[in-house]
Every structure is written in structure tokens, then in C-alpha cells.
C-alpha positions as a Python dict, from the first residue, in 0.01 Angstrom:
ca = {
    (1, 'X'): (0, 0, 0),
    (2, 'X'): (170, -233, 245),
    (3, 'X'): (-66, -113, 533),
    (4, 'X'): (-376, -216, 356),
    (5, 'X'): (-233, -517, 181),
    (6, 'X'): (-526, -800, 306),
    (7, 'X'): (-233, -1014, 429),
    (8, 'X'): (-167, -734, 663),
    (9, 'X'): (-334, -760, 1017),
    (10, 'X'): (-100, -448, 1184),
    (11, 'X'): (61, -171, 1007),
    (12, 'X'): (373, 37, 1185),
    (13, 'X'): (480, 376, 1164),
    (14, 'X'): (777, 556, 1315),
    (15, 'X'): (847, 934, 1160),
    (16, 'X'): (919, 1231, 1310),
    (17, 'X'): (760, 1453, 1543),
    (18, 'X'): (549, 1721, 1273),
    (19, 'X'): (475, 1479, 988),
    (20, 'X'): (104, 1462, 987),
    (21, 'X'): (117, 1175, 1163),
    (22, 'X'): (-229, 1249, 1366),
    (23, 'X'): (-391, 1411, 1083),
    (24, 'X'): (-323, 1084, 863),
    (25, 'X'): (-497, 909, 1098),
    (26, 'X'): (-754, 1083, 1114),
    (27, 'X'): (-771, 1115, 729),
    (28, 'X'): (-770, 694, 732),
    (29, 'X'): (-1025, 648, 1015),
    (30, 'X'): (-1300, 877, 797),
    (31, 'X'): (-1213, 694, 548),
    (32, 'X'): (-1257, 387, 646),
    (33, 'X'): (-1612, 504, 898),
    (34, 'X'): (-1721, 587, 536),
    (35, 'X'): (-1666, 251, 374),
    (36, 'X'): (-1440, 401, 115),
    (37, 'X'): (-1213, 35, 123),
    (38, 'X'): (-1447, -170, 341),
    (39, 'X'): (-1791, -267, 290),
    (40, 'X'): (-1866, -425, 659),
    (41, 'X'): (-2238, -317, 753),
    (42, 'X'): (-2187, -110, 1073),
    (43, 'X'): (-1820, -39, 1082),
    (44, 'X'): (-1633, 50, 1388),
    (45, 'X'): (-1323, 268, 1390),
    (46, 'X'): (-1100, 315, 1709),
    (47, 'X'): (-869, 597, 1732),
    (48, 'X'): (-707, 567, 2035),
    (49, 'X'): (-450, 836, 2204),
    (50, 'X'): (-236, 825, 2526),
    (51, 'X'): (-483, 1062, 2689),
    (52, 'X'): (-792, 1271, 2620),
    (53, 'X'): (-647, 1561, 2525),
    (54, 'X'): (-455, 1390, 2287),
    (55, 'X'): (-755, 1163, 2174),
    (56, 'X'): (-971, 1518, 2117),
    (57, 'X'): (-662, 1629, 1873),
    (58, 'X'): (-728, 1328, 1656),
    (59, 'X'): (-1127, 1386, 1692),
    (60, 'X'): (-1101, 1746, 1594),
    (61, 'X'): (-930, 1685, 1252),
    (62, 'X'): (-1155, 1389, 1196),
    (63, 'X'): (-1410, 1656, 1212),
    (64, 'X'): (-1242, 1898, 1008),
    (65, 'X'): (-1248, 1667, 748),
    (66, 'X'): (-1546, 1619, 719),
    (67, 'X'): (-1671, 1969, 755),
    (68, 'X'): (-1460, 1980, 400),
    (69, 'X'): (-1701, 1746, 280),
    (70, 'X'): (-2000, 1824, 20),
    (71, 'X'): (-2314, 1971, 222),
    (72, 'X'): (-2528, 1627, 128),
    (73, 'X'): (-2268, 1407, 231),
    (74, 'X'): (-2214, 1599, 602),
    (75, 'X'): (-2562, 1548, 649),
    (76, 'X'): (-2542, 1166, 668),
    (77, 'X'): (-2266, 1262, 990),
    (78, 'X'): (-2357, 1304, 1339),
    (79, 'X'): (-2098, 1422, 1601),
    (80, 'X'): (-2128, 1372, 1956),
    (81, 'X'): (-1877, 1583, 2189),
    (82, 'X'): (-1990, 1519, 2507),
    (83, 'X'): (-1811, 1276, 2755),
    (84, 'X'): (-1787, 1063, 2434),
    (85, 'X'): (-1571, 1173, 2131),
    (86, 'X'): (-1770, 1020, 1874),
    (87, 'X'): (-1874, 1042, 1468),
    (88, 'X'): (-2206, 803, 1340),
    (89, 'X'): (-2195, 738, 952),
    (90, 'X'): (-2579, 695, 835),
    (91, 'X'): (-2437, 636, 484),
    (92, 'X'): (-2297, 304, 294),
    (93, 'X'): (-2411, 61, 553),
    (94, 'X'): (-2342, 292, 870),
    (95, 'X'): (-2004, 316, 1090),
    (96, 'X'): (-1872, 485, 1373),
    (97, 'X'): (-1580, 670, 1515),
    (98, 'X'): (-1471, 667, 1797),
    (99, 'X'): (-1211, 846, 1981),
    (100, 'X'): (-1089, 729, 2354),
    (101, 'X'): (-795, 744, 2573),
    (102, 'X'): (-521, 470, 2678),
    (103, 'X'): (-766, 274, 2927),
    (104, 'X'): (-849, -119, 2815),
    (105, 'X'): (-1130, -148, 3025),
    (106, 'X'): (-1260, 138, 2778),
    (107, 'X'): (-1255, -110, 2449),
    (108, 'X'): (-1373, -471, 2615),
    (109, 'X'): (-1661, -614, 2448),
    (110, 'X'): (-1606, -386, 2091),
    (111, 'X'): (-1553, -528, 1778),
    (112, 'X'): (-1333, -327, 1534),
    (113, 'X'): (-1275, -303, 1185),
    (114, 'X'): (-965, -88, 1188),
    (115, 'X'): (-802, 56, 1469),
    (116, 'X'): (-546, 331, 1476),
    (117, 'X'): (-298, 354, 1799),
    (118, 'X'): (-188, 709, 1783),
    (119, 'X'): (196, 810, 1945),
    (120, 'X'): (202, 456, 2059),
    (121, 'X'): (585, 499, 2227),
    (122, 'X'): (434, 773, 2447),
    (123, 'X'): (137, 549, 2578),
    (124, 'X'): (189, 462, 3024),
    (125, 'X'): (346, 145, 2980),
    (126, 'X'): (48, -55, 3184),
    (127, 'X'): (-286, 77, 3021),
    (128, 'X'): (-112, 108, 2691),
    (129, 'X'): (-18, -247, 2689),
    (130, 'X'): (-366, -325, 2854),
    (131, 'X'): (-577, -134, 2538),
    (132, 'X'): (-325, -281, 2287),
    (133, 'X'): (-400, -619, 2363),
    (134, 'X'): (-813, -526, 2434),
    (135, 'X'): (-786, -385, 2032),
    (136, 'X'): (-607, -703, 1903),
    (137, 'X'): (-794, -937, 2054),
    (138, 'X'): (-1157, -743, 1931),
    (139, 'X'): (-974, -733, 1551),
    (140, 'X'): (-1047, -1063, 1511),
    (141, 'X'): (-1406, -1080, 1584),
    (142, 'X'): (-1441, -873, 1173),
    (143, 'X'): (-1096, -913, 1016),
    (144, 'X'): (-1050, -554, 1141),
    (145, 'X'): (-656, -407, 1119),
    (146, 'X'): (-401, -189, 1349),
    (147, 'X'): (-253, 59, 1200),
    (148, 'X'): (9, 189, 1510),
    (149, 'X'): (184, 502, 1460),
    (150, 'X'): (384, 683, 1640),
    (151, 'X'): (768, 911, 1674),
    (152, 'X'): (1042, 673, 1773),
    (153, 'X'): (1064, 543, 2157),
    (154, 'X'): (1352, 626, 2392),
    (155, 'X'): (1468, 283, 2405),
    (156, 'X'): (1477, -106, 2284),
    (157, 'X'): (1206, -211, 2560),
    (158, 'X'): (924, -38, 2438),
    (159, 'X'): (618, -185, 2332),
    (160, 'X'): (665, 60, 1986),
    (161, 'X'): (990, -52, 1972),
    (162, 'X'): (972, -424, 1957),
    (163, 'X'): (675, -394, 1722),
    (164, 'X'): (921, -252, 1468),
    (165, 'X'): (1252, -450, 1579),
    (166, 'X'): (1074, -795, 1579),
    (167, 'X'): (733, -754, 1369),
    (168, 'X'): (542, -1113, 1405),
    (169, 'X'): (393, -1251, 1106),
    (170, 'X'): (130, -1023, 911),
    (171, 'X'): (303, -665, 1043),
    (172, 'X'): (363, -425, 775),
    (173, 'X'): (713, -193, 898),
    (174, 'X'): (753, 179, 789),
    (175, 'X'): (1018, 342, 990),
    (176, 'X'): (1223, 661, 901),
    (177, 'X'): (1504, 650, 1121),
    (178, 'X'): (1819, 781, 995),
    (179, 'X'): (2160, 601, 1084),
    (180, 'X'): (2301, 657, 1448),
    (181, 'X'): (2597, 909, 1515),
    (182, 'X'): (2495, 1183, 1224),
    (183, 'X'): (2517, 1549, 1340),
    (184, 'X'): (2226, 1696, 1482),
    (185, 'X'): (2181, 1909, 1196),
    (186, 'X'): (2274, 1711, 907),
    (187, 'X'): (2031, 1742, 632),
    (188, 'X'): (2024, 1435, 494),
    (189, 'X'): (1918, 1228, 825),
    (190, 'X'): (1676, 1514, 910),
    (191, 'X'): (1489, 1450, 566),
    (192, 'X'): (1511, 1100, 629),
    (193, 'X'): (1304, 1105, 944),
    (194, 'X'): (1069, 1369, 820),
    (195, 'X'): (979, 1366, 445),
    (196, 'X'): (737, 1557, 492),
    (197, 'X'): (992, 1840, 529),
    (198, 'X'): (1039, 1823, 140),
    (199, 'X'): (674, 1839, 53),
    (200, 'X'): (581, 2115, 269),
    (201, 'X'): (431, 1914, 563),
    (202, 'X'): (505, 2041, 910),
    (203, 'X'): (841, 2212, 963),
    (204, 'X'): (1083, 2315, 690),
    (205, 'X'): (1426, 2213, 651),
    (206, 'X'): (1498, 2523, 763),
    (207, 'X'): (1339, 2558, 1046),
    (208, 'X'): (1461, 2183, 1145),
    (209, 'X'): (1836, 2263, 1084),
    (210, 'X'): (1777, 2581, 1307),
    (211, 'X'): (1610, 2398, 1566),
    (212, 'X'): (1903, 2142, 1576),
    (213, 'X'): (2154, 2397, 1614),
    (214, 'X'): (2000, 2546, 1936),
    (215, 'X'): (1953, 2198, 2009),
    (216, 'X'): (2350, 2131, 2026),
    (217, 'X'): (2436, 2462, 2184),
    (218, 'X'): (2142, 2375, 2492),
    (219, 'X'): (2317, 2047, 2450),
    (220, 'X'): (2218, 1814, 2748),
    (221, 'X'): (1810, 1672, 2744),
    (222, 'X'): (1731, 1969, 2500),
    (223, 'X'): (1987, 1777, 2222),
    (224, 'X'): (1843, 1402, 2329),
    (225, 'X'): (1474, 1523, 2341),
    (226, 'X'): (1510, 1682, 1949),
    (227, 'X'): (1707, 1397, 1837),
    (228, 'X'): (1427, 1133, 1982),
    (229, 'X'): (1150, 1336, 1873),
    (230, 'X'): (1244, 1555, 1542),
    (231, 'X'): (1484, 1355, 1414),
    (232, 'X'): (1290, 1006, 1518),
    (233, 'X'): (1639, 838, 1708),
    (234, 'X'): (1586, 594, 1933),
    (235, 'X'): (1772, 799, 2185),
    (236, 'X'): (1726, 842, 2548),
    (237, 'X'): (1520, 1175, 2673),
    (238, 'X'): (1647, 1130, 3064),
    (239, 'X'): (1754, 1414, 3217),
    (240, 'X'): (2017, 1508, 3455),
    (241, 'X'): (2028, 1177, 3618),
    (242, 'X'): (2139, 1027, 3228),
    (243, 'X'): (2581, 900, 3299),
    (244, 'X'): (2640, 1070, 2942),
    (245, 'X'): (2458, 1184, 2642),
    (246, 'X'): (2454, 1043, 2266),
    (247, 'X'): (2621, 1354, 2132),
    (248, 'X'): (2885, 1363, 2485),
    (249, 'X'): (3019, 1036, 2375),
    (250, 'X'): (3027, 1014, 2017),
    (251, 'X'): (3272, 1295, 2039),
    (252, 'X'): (3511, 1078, 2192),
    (253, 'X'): (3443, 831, 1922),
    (254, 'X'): (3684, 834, 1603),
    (255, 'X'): (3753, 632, 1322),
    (256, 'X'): (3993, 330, 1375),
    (257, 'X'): (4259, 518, 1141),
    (258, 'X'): (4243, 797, 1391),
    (259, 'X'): (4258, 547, 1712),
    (260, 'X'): (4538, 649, 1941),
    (261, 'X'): (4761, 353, 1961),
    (262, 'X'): (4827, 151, 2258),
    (263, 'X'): (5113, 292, 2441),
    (264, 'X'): (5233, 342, 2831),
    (265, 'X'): (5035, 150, 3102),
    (266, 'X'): (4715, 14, 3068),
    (267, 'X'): (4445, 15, 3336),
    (268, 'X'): (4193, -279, 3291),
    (269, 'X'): (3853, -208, 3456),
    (270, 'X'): (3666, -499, 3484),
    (271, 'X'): (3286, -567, 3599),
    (272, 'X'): (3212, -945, 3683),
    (273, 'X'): (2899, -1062, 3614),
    (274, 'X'): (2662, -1247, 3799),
    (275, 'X'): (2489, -1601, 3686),
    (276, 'X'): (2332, -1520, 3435),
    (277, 'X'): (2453, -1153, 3342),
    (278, 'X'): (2718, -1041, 3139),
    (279, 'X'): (3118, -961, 3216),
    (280, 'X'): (3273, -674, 3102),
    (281, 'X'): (3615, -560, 3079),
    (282, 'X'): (3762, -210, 2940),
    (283, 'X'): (4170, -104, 2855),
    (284, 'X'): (4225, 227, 2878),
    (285, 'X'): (4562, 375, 2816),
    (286, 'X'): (4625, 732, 3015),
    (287, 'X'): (4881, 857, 2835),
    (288, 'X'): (4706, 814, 2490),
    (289, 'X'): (4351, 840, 2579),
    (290, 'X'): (4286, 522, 2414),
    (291, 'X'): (3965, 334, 2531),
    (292, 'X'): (3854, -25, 2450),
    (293, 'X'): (3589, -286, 2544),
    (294, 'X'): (3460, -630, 2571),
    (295, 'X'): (3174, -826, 2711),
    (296, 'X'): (3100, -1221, 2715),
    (297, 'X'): (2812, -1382, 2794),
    (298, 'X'): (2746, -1731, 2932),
    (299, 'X'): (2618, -1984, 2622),
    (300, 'X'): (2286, -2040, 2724),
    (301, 'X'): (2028, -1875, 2609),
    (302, 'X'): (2151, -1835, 2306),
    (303, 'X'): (2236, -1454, 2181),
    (304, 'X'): (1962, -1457, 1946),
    (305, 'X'): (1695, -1587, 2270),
    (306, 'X'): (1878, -1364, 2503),
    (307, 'X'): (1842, -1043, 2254),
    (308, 'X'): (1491, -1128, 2273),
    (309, 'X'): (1461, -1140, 2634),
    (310, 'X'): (1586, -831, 2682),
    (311, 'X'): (1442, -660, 2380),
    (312, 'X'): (1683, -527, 2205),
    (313, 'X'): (1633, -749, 1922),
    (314, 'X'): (1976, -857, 1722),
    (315, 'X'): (2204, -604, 1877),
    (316, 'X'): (2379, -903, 2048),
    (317, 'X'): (2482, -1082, 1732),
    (318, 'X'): (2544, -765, 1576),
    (319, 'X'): (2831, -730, 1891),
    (320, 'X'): (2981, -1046, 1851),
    (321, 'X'): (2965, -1000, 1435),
    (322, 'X'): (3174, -674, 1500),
    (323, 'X'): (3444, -855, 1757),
    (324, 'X'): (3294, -668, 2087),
    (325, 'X'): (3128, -973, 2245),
    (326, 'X'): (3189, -1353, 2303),
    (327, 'X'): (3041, -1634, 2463),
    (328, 'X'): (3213, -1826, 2714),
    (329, 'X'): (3063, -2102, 2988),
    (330, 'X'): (2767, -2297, 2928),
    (331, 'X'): (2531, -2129, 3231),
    (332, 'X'): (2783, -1881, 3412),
    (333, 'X'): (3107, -1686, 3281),
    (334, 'X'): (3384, -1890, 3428),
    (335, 'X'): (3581, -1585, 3608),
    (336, 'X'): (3923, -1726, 3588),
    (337, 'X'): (3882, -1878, 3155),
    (338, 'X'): (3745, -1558, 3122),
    (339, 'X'): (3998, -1340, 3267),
    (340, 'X'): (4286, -1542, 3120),
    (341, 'X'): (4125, -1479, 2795),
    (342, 'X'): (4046, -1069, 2822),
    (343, 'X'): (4407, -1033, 2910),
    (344, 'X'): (4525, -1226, 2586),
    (345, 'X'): (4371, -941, 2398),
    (346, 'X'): (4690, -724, 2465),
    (347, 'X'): (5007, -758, 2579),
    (348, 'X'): (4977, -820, 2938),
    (349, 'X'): (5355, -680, 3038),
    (350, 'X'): (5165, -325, 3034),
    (351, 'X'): (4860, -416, 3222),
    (352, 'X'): (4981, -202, 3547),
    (353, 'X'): (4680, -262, 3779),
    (354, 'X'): (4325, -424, 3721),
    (355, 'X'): (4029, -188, 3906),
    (356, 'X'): (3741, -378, 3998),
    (357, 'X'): (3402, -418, 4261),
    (358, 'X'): (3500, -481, 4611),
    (359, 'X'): (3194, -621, 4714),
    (360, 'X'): (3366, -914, 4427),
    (361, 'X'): (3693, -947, 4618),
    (362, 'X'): (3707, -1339, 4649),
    (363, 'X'): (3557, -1376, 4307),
    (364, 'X'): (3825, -1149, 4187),
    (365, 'X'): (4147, -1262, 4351),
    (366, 'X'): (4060, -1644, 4240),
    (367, 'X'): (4019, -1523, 3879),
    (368, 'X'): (4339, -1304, 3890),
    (369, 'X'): (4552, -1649, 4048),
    (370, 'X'): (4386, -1857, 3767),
    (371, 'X'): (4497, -1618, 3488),
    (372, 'X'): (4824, -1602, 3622),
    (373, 'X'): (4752, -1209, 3708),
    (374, 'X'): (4866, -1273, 4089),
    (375, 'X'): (5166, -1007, 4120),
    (376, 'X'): (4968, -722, 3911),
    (377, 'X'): (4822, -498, 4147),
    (378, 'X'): (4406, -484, 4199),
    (379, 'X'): (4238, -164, 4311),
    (380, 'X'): (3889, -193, 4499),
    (381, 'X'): (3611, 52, 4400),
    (382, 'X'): (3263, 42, 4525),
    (383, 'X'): (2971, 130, 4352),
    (384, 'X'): (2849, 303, 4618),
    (385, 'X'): (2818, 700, 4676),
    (386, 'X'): (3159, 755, 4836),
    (387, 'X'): (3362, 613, 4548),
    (388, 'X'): (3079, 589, 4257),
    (389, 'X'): (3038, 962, 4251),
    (390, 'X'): (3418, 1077, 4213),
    (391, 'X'): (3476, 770, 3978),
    (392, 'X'): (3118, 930, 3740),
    (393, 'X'): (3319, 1291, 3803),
    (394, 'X'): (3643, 1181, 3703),
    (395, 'X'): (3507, 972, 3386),
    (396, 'X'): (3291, 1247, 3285),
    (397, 'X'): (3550, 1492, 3275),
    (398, 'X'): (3791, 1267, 3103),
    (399, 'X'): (3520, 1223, 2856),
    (400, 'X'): (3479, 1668, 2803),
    (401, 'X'): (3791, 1719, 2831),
    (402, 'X'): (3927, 1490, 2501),
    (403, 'X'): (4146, 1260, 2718),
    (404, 'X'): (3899, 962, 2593),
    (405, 'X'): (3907, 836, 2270),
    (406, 'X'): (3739, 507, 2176),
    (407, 'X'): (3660, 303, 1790),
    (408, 'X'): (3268, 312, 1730),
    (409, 'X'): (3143, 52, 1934),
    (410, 'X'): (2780, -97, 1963),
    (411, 'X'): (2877, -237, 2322),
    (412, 'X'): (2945, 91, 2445),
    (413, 'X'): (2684, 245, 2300),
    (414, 'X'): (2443, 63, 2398),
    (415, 'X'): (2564, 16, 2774),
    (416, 'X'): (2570, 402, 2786),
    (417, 'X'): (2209, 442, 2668),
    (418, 'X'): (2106, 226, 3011),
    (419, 'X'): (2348, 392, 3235),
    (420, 'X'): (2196, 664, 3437),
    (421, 'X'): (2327, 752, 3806),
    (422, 'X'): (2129, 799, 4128),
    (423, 'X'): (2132, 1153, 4332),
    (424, 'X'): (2162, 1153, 4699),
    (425, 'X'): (2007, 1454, 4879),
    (426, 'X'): (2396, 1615, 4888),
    (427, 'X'): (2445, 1574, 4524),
    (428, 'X'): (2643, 1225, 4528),
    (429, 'X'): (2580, 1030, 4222),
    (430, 'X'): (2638, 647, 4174),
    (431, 'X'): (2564, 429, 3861),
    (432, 'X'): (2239, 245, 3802),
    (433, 'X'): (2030, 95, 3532),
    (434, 'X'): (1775, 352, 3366),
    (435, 'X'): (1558, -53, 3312),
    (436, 'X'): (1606, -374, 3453),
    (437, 'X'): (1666, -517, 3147),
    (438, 'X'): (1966, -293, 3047),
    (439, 'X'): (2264, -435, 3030),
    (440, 'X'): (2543, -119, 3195),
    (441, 'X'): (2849, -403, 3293),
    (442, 'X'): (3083, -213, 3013),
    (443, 'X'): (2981, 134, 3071),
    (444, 'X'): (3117, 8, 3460),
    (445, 'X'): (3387, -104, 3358),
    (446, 'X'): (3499, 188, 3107),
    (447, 'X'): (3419, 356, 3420),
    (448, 'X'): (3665, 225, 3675),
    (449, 'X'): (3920, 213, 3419),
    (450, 'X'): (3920, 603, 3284),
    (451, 'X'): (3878, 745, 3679),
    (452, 'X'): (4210, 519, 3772),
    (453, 'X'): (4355, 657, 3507),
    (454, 'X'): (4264, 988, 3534),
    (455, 'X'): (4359, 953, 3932),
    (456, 'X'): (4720, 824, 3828),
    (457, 'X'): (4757, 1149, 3552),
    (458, 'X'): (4678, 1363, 3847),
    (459, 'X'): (4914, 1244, 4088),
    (460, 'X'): (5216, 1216, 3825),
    (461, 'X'): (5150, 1575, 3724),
    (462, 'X'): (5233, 1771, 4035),
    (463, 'X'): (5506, 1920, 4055),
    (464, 'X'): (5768, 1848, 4322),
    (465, 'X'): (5938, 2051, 4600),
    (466, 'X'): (6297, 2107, 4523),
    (467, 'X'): (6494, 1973, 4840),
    (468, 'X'): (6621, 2208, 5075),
    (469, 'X'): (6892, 2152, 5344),
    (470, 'X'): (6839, 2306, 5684),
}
């Protein structure tokens, strides 16, 4: 077993929500309080939970199991349930359980021999960080292991989530996650993120399917909560503040045979970024519906150092391996290159207007006379409450309505998944970052480019007043 393998310091799991995943450890910490794989005199087990409550879950089964075991080996157990949650092992050399809450200053001095992080992605970020490095650091004192389980995290910056994305040397990965953009309710993925489904652990198939269903009709935070927690998706759970859901864009995602093609005018929305950010640009075509993207980034840091950074791992090489992001400049985008370069991705001829920040407006109308864009016409849009809420209106309804169809795309995707808006006390929305590390620039500029165009279809379909002589 790769958890136990002696080359193995920390151990990761990621399943689904109903797979056992607090009983197991349980079932691993008596074990080990027992000395059934390690003979340490005086062994010390941590099972550690987000909160109390959570951490008395975990003792109860521990106690449960052993309440299973033969009368003359439950005598050799004391259990303690006052302020501390703990379990003394007389037998084999002696150990002891203990059960505590997300608090570091809770674990300083201790020495483990195996530590279990329970529904690690669900641990405050500060005192879960705080205890996680307390544990680590106490491992060493015995050769003691982590064994960190937990569902799937909302997003790439997670502790959780960069344990599995970029495990250091000595980290053992299990992770069911099934591949992004299946249904709800497809069978396959659901058994992927809980086996235990198919061995009659937790929920049945059944029930999971049934779930997903009312899941997708609720739609909204009840669809991203069950595909984060029951089917174990990286997906975020925010609420009504989240620009669009998984499941609200991947319906206007279709195959590239089944890409409208690129006909009429062509709105470019583009999002400049700043020194060391990235620049975005998005084509969308009204009269089609078509949709697509780009971003570039400035050469240094590299991709691979600036996927690290901002912890989403390889997801920026995986862009530029699917054609969706460049590098351009050595420290900065160069507006102008840059521009010059997104607009050689078409045919510029049908590139009727280019929407972009106002608050950019000399930035913008040197890069438009360096790409020899002077004479098209550019439309200023703040980001702002006034414009930023009809512009989220407009693109949302674009978006329902089918008049937005886009190729899969990881830039998208991922831009969407950061993009949340801010609510003003009279219901105004404007776009913001759901964490300071996302990275939203295309989701802007898809954005600006599907309200212009949806303001343009609305203005060419009313009808006019026959003339009438007086």
C-alpha cells in the first residue's frame, strides 16, 4: 500500500463526500495506537478535524471500533471524553489517541507517529495551515507519517489542492476525480469519485444519480455544491455572487465540428494587463454566436514558475499546449506587439469595433495606432457598477439564451471559475476576483465583447416606423 510504503512520509486522499473517509481513519489510527504496523514504545496518534464537532465524529468511531473488539483486549483501552477526546493503549508497548480540532497551538511540543488530517480542504485557511505545519514538523522527531484526507477543494489555491497538484518528494497521491464537463448524473464519473458506491459503502448509485438530477433541476450552488462534494470536482461552491456556473457555461461549449463559423462582424473585447498580469482578448461574432479567446503573458517567470505562484499547478502550459495562451515581452506585454498580433488571428476587415477599459484609454489608443487599428472604432466600458452590471446582465443572458457558443477551452474555464461579481445595496453587480491569485482578464474580455454584441443585436432588431407625410 502506497500510503504505508516506508519511503512515504505523507499520504493523500481526495474521494467523495460518503466514502468512509472518516471511518477509515479512524479504522487506521486504532490500528496504528495498537501497534498493529509499528512497534514504537508509546505511540502517539493525531486525528485532527476542522472543528470539535467534527474531531468527536472521528473519536466516536474510533471508539466503536474498539467496543467491536474481544472483551480482554478492550480492557487494555481507556477512554477519556472530557474536554479531551482521548484513547490510552496499555497493550504492545502503550499508545495514545488523540482527537483535537484545527488549532496549532493545540499540537506544539507533541511528537507523532502517524497523523491523520481529516476533510483537510474544509480546514479555516489560517489555523489549518498553522496545525499542518505544527504536525509535520513533530513527524520528524519518530519517523511518524500524514496521512491527509479529505473531498476535493473548491479551487487550485487550496492547501488540499496543491498537496495533490504538486506532491513534494515522499507524498503518496490517491485522488478520484472524474474528468471535467461530464453530466451531473453520469454514472461512470459518479463511480469514479465514489467506489465505494459499488461495494455498498455510503450512498448507492441510485441514490447518487437521483441526487444529481435534483441537483441540475435546483441548478445554481445546489448543482456546484453536489458536483464539489459528491462527485469530488474541483468546482466552485460560491453562491449568488459566482459570474456563471460550471454547468451554465459548458452548455455553451460544443465540439469544434459543431463551432459556428466566423461570419458577419466581429466585436473584439480586450482586457490589458498590468506589469506583471496577463492580457486577454475575446472575438465574438453576433450573428453566429461564435465566441473565442486568448491570453499572453509576459516571459518572465516562466509558465511553469508562474503556474506555481499562483497555484494552479501546470494549467498554464497545458493553455499554451492547446493554442489558448502565448508569451510575449520579457517583463510586461508590449500593448501595441501584442495587439498587432491578436488581430492577425482573424481577418481584421471584419473586426467592426474593439470594446475595452476606459480607465486604459491612453494605453489603448497607442496600442490600436501601433497595430495599425487607428480608423476601427473603440468603445469605453468601465468596470464599475453603472456599466459592469448591464455588461454581467447582457453576457449572462447571451449565455441562457444559446446566442454563445464557444470550443472547450481551459482559458475560459478557468477564468470563469475566479470570476465572481460584487452586489451593491440596489442590486448592481460588477466583476471581481473570487482570490487574488485568480487570473479573470478573459472572462473580462469575453465579457465586453458578448454585451456589445448583444447591445448591437438589440438595436438592429427594432423595427422601424414607416414614414408618413403630413
Amino acid at each position: 500500500m502506497g500510503a504505508l510504503d516506508p519511503a512515504n512520509m505523507v499520504a493523500c486522499l481526495s474521494i467523495g463526500r460518503g466514502n468512509a473517509k472518516t471511518a477509515l481513519a479512524a479504522g487506521l489510527g486504532l490500528g496504528s495506537v495498537t501497534g498493529e504496523w509499528d512497534r514504537q514504545p508509546k505511540r502517539e496518534v493525531l486525528l485532527a478535524a476542522r472543528n470539535r464537532d467534527q474531531a468527536k465524529t472521528a473519536f466516536n468511531f474510533l471508539v466503536g471500533f474498539i467496543e467491536s473488539l474481544p472483551r480482554s483486549k478492550r480492557a487494555k483501552f481507556i477512554i477519556r471524553r472530557g474536554s479531551r477526546l482521548e484513547v490510552e493503549y496499555s497493550g504492545n508497548g502503550g499508545g495514545l489517541a488523540r482527537c483535537i480540532a484545527a488549532d496549532g497551538r493545540s499540537v506544539l511540543g507533541g511528537a507523532p507517529t502517524l497523523a491523520i488530517l481529516d476533510e483537510r480542504a474544509a480546514w479555516e485557511r489560517d489555523k489549518g495551515d498553522a496545525l499542518e505545519n505544527a504536525v509535520l514538523s513533530g513527524l520528524g522527531k519518530r519517523g511518524g507519517k500524514a496521512l491527509i484526507i479529505s473531498t476535493s477543494a473548491p479551487d487550485d489555491a487550496n492547501t488540499f489542492s496543491r498537496w495533490l497538484d504538486a506532491p513534494p518528494p515522499g507524498t503518496y497521491v490517491q485522488e478520484h476525480r472524474p474528468p471535467f464537463g461530464r453530466p451531473a448524473d453520469d454514472a461512470e464519473s459518479l463511480l469514479l469519485a465514489n467506489p465505494g458506491a459499488a461495494e455498498g459503502i455510503g450512498a448507492s448509485l441510485e441514490w447518487l444519480q437521483a441526487q444529481a438530477r435534483r441537483a441540475i433541476a435546483r441548478g445554481g450552488s445546489a448543482l456546484s455544491s453536489f458536483r464539489n462534494l459528491n462527485r469530488n470536482e474541483r468546482v466552485s461552491t460560491e453562491d449568488r455572487s459566482v459570474l456563471i456556473t460550471v454547468d451554465e457555461w459548458l452548455s455553451a461549449e460544443v465540439s469544434p465540428d459543431a463551432l459556428p463559423p466566423r461570419e458577419g462582424e466581429c466585436i473584439l473585447g480586450v482586457d490589458l494587463g498590468g506589469s506583471r498580469s496577463m492580457s486577454a482578448a475575446a472575438f465574438y461574432w453576433p450573428a453566429t454566436g461564435r465566441l473565442e479567446a486568448v491570453g499572453t503573458f509576459p516571459g518572465k517567470p516562466d509558465l511553469a514558475d508562474r503556474g506555481a505562484a499562483d497555484g494552479v499547478g501546470s494549467r498554464y502550459l497545458d493553455m499554451k499546449e492547446r493554442g489558448e495562451l502565448s508569451v510575449l515581452g520579457e517583463n510586461t506585454v508590449p500593448p501595441g506587439p501584442w495587439l498587432a498580433s491578436v488581430v492577425n488571428l482573424i481577418d481584421a476587415s471584419s473586426i467592426s469595433c474593439i470594446v475595452g477599459d476606459r480607465f486604459r484609454h491612453a494605453e489603448f489608443s497607442e496600442a490600436m495606432v501601433k497595430a495599425n487599428l487607428g480608423r476601427v472604432p473603440f468603445i469605453y466600458r468601465g468596470f464599475g457598477w453603472k456599466d459592469g452590471s448591464e455588461d454581467i446582465e447582457r453576457f449572462r443572458r447571451a449565455v441562457f439564451d444559446g446566442q454563445v457558443k464557444s470550443r472547450p477551452s481551459l482559458l475560459l474555464r478557468s477564468a470563469f471559475a475566479d470570476a465572481i461579481t460584487l452586489i451593491d445595496p440596489a442590486g448592481n453587480h460588477k466583476l471581481a476576483k473570487a482570490r487574488s491569485l485568480g487570473r479573470i482578464d478573459a472572462a473580462a474580455a469575453a465579457l465586453l465583447a458578448v454585451a456589445e454584441g448583444a447591445r448591437r443585436a438589440a438595436r438592429t432588431s427594432r423595427p422601424r416606423r414607416a414614414a408618413a407625410w403630413t
